[in-house]
C-alpha positions in Angstrom: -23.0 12.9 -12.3 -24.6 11.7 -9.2 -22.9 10.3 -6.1 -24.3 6.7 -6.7 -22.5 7.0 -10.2 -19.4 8.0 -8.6 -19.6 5.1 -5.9 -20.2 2.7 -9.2 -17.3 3.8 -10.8 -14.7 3.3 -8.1 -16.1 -0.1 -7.2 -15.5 -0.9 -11.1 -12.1 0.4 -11.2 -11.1 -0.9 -8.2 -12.3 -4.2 -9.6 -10.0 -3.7 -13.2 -7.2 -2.7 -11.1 -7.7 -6.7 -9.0 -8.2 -8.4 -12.1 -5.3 -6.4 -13.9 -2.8 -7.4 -11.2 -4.0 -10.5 -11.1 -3.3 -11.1 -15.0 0.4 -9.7 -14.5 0.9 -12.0 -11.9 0.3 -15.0 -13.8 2.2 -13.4 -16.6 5.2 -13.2 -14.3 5.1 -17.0 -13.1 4.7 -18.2 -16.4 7.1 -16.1 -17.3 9.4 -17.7 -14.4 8.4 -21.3 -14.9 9.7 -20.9 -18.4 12.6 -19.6 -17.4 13.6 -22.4 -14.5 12.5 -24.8 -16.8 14.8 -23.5 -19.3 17.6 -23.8 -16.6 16.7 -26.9 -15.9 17.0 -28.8 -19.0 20.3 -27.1 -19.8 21.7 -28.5 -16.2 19.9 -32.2 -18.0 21.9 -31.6 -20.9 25.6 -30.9 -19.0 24.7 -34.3 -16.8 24.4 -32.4 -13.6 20.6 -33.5 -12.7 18.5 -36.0 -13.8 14.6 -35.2 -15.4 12.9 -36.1 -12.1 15.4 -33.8 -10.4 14.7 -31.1 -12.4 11.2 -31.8 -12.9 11.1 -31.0 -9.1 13.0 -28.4 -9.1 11.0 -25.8 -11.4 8.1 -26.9 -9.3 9.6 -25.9 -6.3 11.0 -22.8 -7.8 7.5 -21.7 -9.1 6.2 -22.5 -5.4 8.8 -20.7 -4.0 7.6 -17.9 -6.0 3.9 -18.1 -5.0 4.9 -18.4 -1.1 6.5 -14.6 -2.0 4.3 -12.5 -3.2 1.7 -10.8 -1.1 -1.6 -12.1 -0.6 -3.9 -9.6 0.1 -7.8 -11.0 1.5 -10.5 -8.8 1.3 -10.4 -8.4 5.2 -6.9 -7.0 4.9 -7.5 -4.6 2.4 -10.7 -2.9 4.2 -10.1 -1.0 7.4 -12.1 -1.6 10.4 -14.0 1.2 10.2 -14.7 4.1 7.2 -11.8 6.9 7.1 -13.3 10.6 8.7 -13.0 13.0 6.0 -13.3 16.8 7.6 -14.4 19.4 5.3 -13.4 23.1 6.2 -14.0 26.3 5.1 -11.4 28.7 3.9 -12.9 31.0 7.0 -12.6 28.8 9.3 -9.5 28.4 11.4 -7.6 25.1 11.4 -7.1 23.1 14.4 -3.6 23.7 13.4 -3.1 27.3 13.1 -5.6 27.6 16.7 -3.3 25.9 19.0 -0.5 28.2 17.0 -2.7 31.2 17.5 -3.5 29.9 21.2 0.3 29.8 22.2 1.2 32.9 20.9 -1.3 34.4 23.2 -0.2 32.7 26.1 3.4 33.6 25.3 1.9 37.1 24.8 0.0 37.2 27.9 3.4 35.7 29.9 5.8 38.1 28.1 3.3 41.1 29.6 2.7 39.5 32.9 6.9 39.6 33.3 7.1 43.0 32.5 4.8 43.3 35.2 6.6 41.4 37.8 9.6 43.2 36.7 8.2 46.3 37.3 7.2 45.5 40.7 
């Protein structure tokens, strides 16, 4: 499999995983405008709003909804510039364990130097 094959496929699921979330969200406020509207005709039933009421309030329920949920642009998701990906060998010393191996040498080389001074 080739790089450019690779770079295809990501691209594709990246776009299935968009369009999937997408779907689910739609489920979801469907889902909740059923549900409001459900509410709603049961407070028209007891007398405690009228149809014009309620028909306003699933809509603003559903648009309260909508305001919620995270809107992600294209220009969001992207960073401003591609992520640096450093490959090491297994020889090769860390940056990590060379600043360790650095200090220990100078605690090293000041332990010695006050023996030294002791000495003197």
């Amino acid at each position: 499999m080739g790089l450019g094959d690779l770079v295809q496929k990501a691209v594709y699921l990246g776009i299935g995983v968009a369009s999937y979330a997408g779907e689910k969200a739609g489920e979801k406020l469907t889902e909740l405008r059923s549900q409001v509207q459900k509410l709603a005709d049961e407070m028209v039933e007891r007398g405690e709003m009228n149809a014009d009421e309620a028909r306003r309030f699933v809509d603003d329920m559903v648009q309260k909804a909508q305001q919620q949920q995270p809107t992600v642009t294209s220009e969001q998701s992207r960073p401003a510039e591609p992520r640096k990906i450093e490959i090491l060998d297994d020889d090769e010393p860390t940056p990590a364990s060379t600043s360790v191996d650095d200090m220990r040498q100078q605690v090293a080389d000041l332990q010695e130097e006050l023996r030294r001074l002791r000495r003197d």
